[in-house]
C-alpha positions in Angstrom: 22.9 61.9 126.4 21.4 58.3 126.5 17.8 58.3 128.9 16.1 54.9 128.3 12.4 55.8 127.0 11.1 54.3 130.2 12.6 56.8 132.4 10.9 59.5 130.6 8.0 60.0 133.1 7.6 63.8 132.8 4.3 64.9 134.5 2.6 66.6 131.4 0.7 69.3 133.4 -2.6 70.0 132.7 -2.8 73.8 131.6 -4.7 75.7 134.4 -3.7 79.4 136.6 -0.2 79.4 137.2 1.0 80.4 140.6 4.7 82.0 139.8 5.1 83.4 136.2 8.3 84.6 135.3 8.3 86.9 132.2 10.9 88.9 130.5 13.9 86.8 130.6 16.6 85.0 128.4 15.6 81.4 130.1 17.6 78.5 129.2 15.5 75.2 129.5 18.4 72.5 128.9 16.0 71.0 126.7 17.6 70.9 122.7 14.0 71.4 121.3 13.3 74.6 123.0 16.5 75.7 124.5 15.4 79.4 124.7 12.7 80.7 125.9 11.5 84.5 127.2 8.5 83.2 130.1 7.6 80.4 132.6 4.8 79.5 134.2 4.7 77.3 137.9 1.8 75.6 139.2 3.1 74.8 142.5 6.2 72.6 142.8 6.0 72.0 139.1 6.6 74.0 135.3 3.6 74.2 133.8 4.8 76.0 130.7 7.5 77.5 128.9 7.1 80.3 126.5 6.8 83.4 125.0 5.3 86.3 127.8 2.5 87.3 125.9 1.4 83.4 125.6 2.3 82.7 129.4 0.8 85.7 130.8 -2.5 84.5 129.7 -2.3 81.7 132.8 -2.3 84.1 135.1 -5.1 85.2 137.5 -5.7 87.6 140.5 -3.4 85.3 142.5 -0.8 85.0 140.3 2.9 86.1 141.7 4.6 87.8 138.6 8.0 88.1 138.4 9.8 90.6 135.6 13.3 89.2 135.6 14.2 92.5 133.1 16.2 89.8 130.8 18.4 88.2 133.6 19.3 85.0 132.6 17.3 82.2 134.0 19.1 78.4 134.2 17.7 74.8 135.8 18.6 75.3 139.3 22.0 73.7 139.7 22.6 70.4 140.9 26.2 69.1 142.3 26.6 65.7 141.6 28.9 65.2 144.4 29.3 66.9 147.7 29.5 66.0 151.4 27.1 68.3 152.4 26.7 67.9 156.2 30.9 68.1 156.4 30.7 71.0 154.3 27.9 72.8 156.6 30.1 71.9 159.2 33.2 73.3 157.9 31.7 76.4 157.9 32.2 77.0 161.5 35.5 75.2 161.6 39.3 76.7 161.0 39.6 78.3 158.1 43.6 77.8 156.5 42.9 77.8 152.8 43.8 81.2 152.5 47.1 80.6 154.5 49.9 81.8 152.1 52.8 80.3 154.9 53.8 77.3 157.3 53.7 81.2 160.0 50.8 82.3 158.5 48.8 79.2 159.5 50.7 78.6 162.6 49.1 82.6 163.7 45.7 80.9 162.1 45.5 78.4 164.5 46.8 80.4 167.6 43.9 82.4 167.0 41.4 80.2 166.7 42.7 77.8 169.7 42.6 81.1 172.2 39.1 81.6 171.7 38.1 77.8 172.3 37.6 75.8 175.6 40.4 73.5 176.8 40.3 70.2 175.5 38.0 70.4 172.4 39.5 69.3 169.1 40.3 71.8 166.2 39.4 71.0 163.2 39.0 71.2 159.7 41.4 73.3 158.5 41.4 73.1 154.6 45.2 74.0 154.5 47.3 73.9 151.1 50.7 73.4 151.6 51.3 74.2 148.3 50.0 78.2 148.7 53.6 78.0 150.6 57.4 78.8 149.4 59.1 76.2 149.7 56.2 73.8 149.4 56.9 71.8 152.8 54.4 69.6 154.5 53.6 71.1 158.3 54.5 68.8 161.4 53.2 68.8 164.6 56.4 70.7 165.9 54.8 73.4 163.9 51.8 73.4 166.0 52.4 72.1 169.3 53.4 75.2 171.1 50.2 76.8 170.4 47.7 74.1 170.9 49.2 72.3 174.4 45.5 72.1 175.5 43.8 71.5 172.2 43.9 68.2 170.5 44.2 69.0 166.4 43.4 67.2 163.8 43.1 69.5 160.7 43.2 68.1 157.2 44.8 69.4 154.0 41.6 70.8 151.6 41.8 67.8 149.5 40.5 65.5 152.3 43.4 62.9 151.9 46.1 64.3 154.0 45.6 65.2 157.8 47.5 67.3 160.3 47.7 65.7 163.9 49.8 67.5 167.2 51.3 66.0 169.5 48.8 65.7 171.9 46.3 64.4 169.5 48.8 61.5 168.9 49.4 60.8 172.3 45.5 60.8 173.1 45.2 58.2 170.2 48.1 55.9 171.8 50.2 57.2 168.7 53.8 56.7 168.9 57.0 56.2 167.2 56.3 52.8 166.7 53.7 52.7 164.8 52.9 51.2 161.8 52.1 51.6 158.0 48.4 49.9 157.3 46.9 49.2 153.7 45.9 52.1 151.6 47.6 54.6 154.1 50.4 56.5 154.7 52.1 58.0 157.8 54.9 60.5 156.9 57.8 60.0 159.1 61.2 62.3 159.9 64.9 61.3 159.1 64.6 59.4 162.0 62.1 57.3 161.6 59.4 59.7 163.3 55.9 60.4 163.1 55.7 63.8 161.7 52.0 64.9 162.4 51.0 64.2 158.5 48.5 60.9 158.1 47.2 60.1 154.8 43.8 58.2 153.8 43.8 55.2 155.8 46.4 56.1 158.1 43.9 58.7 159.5 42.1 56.1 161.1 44.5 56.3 164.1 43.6 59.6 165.1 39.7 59.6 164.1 38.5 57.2 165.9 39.3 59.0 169.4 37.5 62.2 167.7 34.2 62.6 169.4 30.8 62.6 167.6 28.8 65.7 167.3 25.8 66.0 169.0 22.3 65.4 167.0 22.1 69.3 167.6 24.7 70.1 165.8 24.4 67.9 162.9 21.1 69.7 162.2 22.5 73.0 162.7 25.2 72.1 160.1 22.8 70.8 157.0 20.7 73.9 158.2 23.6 76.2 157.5 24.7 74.1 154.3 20.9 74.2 153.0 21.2 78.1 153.4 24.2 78.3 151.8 23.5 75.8 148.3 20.7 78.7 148.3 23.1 81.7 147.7 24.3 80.1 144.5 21.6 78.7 142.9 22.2 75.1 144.3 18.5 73.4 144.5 20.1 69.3 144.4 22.6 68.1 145.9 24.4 64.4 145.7 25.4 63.7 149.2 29.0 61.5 149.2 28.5 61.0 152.6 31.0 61.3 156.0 34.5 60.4 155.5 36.7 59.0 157.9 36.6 55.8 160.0 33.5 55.7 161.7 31.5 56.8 157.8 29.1 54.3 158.6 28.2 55.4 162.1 28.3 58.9 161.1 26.4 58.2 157.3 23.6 57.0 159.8 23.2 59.6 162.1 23.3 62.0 158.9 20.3 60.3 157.2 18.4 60.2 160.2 18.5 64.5 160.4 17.7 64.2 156.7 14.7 62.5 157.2 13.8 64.5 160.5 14.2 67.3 158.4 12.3 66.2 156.2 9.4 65.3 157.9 9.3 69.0 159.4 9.3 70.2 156.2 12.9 71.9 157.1 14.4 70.1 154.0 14.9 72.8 151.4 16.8 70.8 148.9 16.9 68.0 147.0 19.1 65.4 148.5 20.6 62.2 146.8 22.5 59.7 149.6 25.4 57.6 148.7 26.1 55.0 151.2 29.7 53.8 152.4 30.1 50.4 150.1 32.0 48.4 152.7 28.6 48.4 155.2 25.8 49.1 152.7 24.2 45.7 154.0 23.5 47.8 157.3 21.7 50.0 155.7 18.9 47.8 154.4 16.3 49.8 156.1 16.2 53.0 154.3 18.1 51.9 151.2 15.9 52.4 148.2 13.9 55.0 150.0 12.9 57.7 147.5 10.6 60.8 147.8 10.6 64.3 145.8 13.4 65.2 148.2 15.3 62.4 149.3 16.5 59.7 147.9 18.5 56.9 149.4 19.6 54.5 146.5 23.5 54.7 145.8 26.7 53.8 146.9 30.1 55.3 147.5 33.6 53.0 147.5 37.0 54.3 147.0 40.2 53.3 144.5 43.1 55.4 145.6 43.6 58.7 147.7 44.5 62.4 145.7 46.9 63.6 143.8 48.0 66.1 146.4 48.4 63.9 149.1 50.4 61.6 146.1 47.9 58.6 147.0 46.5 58.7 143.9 47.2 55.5 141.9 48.9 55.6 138.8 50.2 53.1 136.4 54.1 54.9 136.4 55.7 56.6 138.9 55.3 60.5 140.0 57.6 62.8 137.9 58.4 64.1 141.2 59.2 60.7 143.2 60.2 57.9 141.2 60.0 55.2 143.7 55.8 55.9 144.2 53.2 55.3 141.5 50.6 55.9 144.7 48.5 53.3 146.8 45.2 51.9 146.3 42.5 52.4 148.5 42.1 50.1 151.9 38.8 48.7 149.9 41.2 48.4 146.6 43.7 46.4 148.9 41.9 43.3 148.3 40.4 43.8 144.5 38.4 40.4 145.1 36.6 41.3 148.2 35.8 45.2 146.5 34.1 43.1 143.7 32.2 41.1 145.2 30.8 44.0 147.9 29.9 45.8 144.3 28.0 43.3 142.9 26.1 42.5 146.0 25.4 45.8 146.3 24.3 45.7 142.5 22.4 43.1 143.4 20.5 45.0 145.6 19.7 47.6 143.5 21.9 50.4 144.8 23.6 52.3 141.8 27.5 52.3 142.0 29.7 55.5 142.4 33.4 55.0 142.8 36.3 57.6 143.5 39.3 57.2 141.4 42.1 59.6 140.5 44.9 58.0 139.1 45.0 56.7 135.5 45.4 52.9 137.2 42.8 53.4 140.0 40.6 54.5 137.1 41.6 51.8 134.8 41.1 49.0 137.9 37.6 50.7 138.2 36.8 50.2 134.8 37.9 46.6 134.7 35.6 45.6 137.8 32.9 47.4 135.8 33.4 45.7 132.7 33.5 42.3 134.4 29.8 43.5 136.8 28.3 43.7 133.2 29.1 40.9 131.5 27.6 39.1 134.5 24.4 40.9 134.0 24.4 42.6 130.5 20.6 43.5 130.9 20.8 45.8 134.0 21.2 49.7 133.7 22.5 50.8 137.4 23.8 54.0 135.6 27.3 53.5 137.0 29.7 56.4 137.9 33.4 57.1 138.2 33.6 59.9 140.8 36.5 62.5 140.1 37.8 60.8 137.0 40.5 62.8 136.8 43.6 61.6 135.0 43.0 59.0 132.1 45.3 57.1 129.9 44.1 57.9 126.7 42.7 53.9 125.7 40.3 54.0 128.3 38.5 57.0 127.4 36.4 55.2 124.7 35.5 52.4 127.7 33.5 55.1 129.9 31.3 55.1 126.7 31.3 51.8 125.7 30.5 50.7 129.7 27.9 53.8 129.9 30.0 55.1 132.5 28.8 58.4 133.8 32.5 61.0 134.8 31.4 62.6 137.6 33.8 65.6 137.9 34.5 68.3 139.8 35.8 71.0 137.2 37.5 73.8 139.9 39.7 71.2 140.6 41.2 71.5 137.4 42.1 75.0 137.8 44.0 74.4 141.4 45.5 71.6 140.4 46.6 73.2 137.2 49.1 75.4 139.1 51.6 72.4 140.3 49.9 68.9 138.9 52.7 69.1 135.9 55.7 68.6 138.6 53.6 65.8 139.6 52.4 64.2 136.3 54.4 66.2 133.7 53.1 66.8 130.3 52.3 63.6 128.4 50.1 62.6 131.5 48.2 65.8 131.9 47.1 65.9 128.2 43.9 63.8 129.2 44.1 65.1 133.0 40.5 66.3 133.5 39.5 65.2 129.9 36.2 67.2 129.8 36.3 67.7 125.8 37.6 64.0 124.8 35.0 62.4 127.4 32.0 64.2 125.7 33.3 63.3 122.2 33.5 60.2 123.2 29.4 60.7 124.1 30.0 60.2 127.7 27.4 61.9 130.2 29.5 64.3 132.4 28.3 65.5 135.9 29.7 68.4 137.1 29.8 68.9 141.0 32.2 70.4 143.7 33.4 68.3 146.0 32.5 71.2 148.3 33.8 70.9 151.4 37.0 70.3 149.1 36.1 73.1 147.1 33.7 76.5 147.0 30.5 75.1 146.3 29.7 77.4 143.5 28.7 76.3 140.9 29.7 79.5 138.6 33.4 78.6 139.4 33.3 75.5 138.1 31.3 76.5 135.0 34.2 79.3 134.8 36.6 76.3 135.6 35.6 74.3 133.2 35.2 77.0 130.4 38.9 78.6 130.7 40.9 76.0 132.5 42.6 79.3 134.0 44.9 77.6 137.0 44.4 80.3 140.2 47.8 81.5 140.2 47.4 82.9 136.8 50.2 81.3 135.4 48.3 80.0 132.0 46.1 82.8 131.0 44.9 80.5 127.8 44.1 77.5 130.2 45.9 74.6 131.2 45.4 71.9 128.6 43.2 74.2 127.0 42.2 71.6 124.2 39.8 69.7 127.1 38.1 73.3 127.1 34.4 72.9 126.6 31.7 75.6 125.8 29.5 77.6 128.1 26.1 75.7 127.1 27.7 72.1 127.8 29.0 73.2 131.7 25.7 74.1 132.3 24.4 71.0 131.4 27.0 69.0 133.1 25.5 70.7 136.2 21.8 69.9 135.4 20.9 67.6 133.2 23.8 65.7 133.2 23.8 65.5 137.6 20.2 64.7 137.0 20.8 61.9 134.8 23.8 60.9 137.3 21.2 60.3 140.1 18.6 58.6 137.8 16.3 61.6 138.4 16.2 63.5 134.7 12.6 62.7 134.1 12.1 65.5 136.7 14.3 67.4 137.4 17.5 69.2 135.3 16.2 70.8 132.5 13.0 73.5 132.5 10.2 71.8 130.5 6.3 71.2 131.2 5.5 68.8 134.0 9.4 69.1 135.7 9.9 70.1 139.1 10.0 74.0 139.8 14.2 74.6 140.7 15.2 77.8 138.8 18.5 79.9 139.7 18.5 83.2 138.4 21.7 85.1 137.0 23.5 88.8 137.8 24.7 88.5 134.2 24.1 86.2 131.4 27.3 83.5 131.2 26.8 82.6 127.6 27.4 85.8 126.4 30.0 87.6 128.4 33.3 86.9 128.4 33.9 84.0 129.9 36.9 84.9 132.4 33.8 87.0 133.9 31.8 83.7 134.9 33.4 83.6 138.0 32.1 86.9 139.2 28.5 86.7 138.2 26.5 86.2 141.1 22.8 83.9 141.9 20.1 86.6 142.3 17.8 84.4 142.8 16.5 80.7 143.7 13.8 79.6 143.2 12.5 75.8 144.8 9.6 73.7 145.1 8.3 76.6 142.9 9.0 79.2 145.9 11.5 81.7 145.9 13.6 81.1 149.4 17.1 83.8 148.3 17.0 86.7 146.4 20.2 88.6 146.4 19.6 92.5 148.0 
């Protein structure tokens, strides 16, 4: 991993009483000239040393906390390079369908859930997966109508790119037959020319923009609830994608501003790193570049194409599975010239670039625009990122390193799309679909994250993930692909060091060395020895943050 020597701003602590020792452990530092160490010493919020527990016990006094982790693995607290966190808080108190294993099992789902709710207030969420079904149909709205004739529903497939609307949602949106397609979006229609419910990417922004905002309450309840939740698995950083949808900026706004409420209460119990919508940064001018221990408000998030199970993603040749659609670019990719010049303005201004691309040609179109941003400005280091990065054409591999593109990747992924991407792509394709071994041959910095609401947040299942390439319907025990396996030691990384040095903030945080802020997760079992098809069942007993322990598992 590349860190220019000026970013190396470690705060060598002076050696004095330590305040939390941990002794007795099997603690891996992420740092390649101590990797391994038995003890630990905090003075406050930050590591004061690393050691043997003879040698660390000696910084103890009466006031010392001493904690005998009876050789539990020990690991830099987790750090997920790319989340919507306040979305994913939020989901937690919304429909659950993931689980649904039918069009009738949902359908009694949402009967459910609509019975127990007021008249009139939306459903949604959702998280459905059509293809948990047999046969794999989309759901329409005649699906869903006759339970919901007083509820207006809006529920989204899990990927985030594909949306569920009834009939009464469409009709409170003005909705009808005639409508039509709009750049980088899709409405699925009937034989006869009909809505069907089913609005992807853009296209959502029919329905969303009747959907009411949530009050101020509840957007604190819901990082509240997500904050308490990162805790359970060890997750003491977060990178914050932001709200999706078409009021992102609106919603981005009123996000930050219970961030920083938050924050100022001392409520904030995690590290947070904000990515901004691209197409309004410029309204954000008055907290971008705002950076503290906690927050930071410094990035950007645009968007290429949609997802591969919504088939928005954007390839360079057709889907195996529908030969007349290679995908659709993003609304923001719709006009290439206008997406470059919001990036380089917002270059200019000093806000790091993130973009999400899927498909082999969003991801080769995002490379491209990259390419051309630095040989305006060869000089400047903006760290820049491909979010998702998912399916490569082999050539362009060698360009995240040559660019110093960071792949930020969400590794679970791999192992749900692993059970029906090959109708999709088919074979040839998905040899450098999730490309976690050729990208870090290549020397490119991977950042592992969730994409959590997407996905479970943690962080152990998508080490797991990323370890076995196991799809979830068991149906390639040795892994799917499993050449673009990698090992144990470099999935952890990808989740510390390598998130850290996604967010610019490795000089203190993502690896446990003298001087580095106190984030420590604490293991059930130790990952780098046990099988690995166990990973996913090891469990976070404890977190430690700020150099306080806020969960320990009972």
């Amino acid at each position: 991993m590349k860190t220019p020597a000026k970013k190396s701003r470690v705060r060598h602590t002076k050696l004095s009483c330590a305040t939390v020792i941990l002794v007795d452990g099997k603690i891996w530092t992420g740092n390649a000239k101590q990797s391994e160490t038995e003890a630990l010493a905090m003075s406050g919020n930050r590591i004061l040393s690393v050691g043997g527990s003879k040698e660390i016990l000696k910084l103890r006094d009466s006031k010392t906390k001493v904690i005998d982790l009876r050789g539990r693995r020990a690991v830099p607290g987790f750090n997920d390079a790319h989340l919507h966190f306040y979305m994913g808080g939020a989901s937690l108190a919304q429909i659950q369908l993931r689980q649904s294993k039918s069009a009738a099992e949902l359908r009694e789902a949402l009967a459910a859930f609509a019975r127990a709710l007021p008249e009139n207030e939306w459903i949604l969420g959702g998280n459905w997966d059509h293809q948990n079904w047999t046969p794999a149909v989309l759901p329409t709205r005649e699906l869903i109508d006759g339970i919901t004739p007083h509820h207006p529903v809006f529920i989204n497939r899990f990927e985030g790119h594909m949306t569920l609307a009834n009939s009464l949602a469409m009709k409170l949106a003005g909705v009808g037959d005639d409508v039509t397609d709009v750049p980088g979006g899709e409405i699925v229609r009937d034989t006869r020319g009909r809505p069907t419910g089913i609005f992807k990417d853009a296209a959502r922004n029919f329905i969303e923009r009747i959907i009411p905002f949530p009050s101020d309450e509840k957007i604190l309840s819901a990082i509240l609830t997500a904050q308490e939740h990162a805790a359970l698995y060890g997750v003491t950083s977060v990178q914050d994608m932001g709200v999706l949808g078409l009021h992102r900026a609106r919603g981005m706004r009123r996000v930050i501003c219970a961030y920083q409420l938050l924050e100022k209460r001392k409520q904030l119990r995690i590290r947070m790193s904000v990515h901004l919508p691209l197409p309004e940064f410029a309204e954000f001018s008055d907290v971008a570049g705002y950076c503290s221990e906690r927050l930071q408000i410094h990035a950007i998030k645009s968007f290429a194409d949609g997802a591969l199970g919504s088939s928005t993603a954007w390839f360079c040749e057709p889907y195996s599975d529908d030969p007349a659609s290679c995908g659709i670019p993003s609304d923001e990719l719709a006009d290439p010239e206008r997406m470059y010049s919001l990036l380089e303005g917002a270059d200019r201004a000093g806000l790091q670039l993130a973009v999400h691309a899927i498909g082999d040609r969003a991801n080769r179109t995002v490379l491209s625009l990259y390419e051309k941003l630095r040989r305006r400005d060869r000089k400047r280091n903006g760290r820049l990122r491909i979010e998702h990065a998912q399916h490569l054409q082999p050539q362009d591999i060698a360009r995240f390193s040559k660019l110093g593109v960071t792949a930020s990747m969400q590794p679970y992924h791999c192992i749900d799309d692993g059970r029906w991407a090959l109708q999709r792509i088919g074979e040839r394709r998905a040899k450098t679909t999730y490309a976690f071994r050729s990208l870090l041959d290549t020397g490119v910095t991977l950042a592992f994250g969730s994409d959590w609401f997407v996905a479970p947040l943690n962080p152990l299942e998508g080490i797991y993930a990323a370890v076995t390439r196991r799809p979830l319907d068991g149906s390639q025990p040795d892994g799917w692909v499993p050449e673009q396996k990698i090992s144990v030691a470099e999935a952890v990384r990808a989740y510390t060091l390598g998130s850290a040095f996604a967010s610019k903030t490795e000089h203190i945080k993502g690896s446990l060395e003298s001087g580095k802020l106190a984030d420590i997760a604490v293991l059930s079992d130790d990952i780098f020895k046990i099988d690995p098809r166990e990973i996913r069942n090891a469990k976070v007993d404890m977190t430690i943050f700020d150099g306080e322990v806020i969960y320990e598992r009972a």
